[in-house]
C-alpha positions in Angstrom: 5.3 5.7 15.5 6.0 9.3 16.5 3.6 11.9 15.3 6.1 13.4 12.7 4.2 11.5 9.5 0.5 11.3 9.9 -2.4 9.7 8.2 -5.1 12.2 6.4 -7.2 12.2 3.5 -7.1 12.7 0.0 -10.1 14.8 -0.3 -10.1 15.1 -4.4 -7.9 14.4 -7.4 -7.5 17.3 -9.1 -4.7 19.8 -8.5 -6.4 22.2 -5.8 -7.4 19.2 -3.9 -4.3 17.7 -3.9 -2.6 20.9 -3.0 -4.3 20.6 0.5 -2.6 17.8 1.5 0.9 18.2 3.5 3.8 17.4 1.7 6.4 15.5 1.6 3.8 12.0 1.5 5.7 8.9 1.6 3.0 6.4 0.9 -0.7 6.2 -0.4 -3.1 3.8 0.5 -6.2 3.2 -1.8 -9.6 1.6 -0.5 -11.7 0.1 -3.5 -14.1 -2.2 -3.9 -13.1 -5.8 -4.9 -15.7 -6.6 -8.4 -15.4 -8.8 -10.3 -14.2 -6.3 -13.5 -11.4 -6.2 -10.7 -10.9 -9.4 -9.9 -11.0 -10.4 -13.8 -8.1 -7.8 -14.3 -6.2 -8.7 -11.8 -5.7 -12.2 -13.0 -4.6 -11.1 -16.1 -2.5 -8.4 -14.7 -0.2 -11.6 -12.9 -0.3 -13.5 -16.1 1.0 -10.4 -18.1 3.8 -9.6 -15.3 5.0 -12.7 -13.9 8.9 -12.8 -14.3 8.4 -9.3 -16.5 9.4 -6.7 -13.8 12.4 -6.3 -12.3 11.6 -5.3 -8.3 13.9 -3.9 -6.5 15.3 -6.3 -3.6 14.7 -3.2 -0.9 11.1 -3.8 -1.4 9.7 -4.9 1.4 6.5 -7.4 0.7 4.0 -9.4 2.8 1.3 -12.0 1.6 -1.8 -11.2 3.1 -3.3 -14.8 4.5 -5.5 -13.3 7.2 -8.9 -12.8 5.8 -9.8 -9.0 6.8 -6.8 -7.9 7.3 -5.6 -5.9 4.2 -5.7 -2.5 6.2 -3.2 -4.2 8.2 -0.9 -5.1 5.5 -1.4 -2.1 3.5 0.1 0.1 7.3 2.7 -2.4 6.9 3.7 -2.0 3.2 3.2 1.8 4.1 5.5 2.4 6.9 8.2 -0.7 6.1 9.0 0.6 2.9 9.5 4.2 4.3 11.3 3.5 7.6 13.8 5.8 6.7 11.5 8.7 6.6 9.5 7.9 10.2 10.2 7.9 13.6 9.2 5.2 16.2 9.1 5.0 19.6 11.5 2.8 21.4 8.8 0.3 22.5 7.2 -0.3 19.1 5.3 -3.0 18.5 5.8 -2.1 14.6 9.2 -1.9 14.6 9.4 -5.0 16.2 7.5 -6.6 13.7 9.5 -5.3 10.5 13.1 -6.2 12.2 12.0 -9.6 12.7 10.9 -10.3 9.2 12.9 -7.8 7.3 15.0 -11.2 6.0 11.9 -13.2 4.9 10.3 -14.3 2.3 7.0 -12.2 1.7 5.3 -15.9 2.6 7.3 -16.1 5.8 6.2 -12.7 7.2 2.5 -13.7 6.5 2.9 -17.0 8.7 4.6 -14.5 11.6 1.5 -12.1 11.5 -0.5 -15.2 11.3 0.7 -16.2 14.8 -1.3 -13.1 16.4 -4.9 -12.4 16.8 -7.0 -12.6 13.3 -10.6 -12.4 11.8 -11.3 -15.9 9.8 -10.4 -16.1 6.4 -13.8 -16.6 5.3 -15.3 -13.5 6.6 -16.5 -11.9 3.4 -15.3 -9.0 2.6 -15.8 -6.6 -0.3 -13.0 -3.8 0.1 -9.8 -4.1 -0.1 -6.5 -1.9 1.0 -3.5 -1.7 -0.9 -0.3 0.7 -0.7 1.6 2.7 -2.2 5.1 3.0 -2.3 8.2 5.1 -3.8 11.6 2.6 -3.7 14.3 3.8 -5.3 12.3 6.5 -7.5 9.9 3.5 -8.7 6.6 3.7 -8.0 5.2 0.4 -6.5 2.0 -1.0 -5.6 1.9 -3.4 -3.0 -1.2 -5.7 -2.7 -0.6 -8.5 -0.4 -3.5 -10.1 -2.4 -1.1 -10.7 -5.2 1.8 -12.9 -5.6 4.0 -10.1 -5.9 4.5 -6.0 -6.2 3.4 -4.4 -9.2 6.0 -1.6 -10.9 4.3 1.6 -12.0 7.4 3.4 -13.8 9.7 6.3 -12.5 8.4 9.0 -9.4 10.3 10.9 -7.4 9.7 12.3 -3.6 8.4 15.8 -5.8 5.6 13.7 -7.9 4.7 11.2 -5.6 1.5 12.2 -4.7 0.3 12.9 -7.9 2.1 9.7 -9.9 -0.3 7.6 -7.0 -2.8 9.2 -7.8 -3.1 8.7 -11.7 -2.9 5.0 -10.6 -5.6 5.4 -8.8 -7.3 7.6 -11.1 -6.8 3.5 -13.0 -8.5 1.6 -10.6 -11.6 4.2 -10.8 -12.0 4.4 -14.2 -11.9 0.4 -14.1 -15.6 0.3 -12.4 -16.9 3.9 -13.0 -20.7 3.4 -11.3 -18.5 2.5 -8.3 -18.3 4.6 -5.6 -16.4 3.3 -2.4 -13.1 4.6 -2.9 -11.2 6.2 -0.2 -7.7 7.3 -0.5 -5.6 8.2 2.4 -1.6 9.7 2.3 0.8 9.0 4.8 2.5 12.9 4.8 4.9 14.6 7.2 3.1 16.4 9.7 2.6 20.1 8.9 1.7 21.3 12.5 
């Protein structure tokens, strides 16, 4: 990609930190720890919302398959769902990759990235990335752990940031001794 969005951190989640951070952001990712209060959750999150949400078809959605390999898919949830935003060079590897699998299935595009270079599946690993996303002023979370995206009501380019974050804010207040969170925001580059 060209250097017009960048990558930085989130540094805190109330107002004044958030302030700090360039503007406009186009995607969030969210590093947490994988417990089992999560893991417990989440199963019951898919039970709840299976055939409940309606997702818009310009989502774009890959299964992650690859153990290790959620940092990946949350990049690619991040900048395929915004490619109208970013700039990429003409040689990108990236862009390659999204305009071949733009047409399929989320399952389809996991056996593509399969086909490069991965860690084994059964590394063990206790973090996890996910994204993100506003489509269509809906703000969607995009695990490739999960079967499918997860709707989190109305945002708009304004409120982004912020409607991420009380998400987030979720998934923190879900293990509260916890720690290891890390939250990273893909905004245009204020330099």
């Amino acid at each position: 990609m060209k250097p017009t969005w960048q990558f930085g951190d989130v540094y805190g989640l109330d107002p004044e930190l958030l302030s700090m951070v360039p503007r406009p952001v186009c995607a969030v990712l969210l590093l947490f720890p994988v417990t089992e209060k999560y893991e417990a959750f989440k199963q019951e999150e898919e039970e709840k919302l299976k055939g409940q949400q309606q997702v818009s078809p310009d989502i774009y959605f890959i299964k992650q398959t690859i153990g290790n390999a959620c940092g990946t898919i949350g990049l690619i949830h991040a900048v395929a769902n915004n490619q109208s935003h970013l700039e990429f060079e003409s040689d990108s590897p990236l862009k390659k990759f999204i305009e071949q699998t733009v047409k399929m299935t989320p399952e389809e595009r996991a056996t593509f990235l399969e086909k490069d270079e991965a860690p084994s599946l059964d590394e063990k690993v206790n973090l996890h990335f996910i994204a993100f996303v506003n489509v269509g002023g809906q703000l969607y979370e995009l695990d490739g752990r999960k079967p499918f995206p997860v709707v989190h009501g109305k945002t708009s380019e304004d409120t982004f940031l912020e409607d991420a974050v009380e998400v987030c804010k979720i998934f923190m207040a879900r293990d509260p001794q916890e720690v290891r969170f890390t939250i990273i925001a893909l905004s245009k580059d204020s330099y």
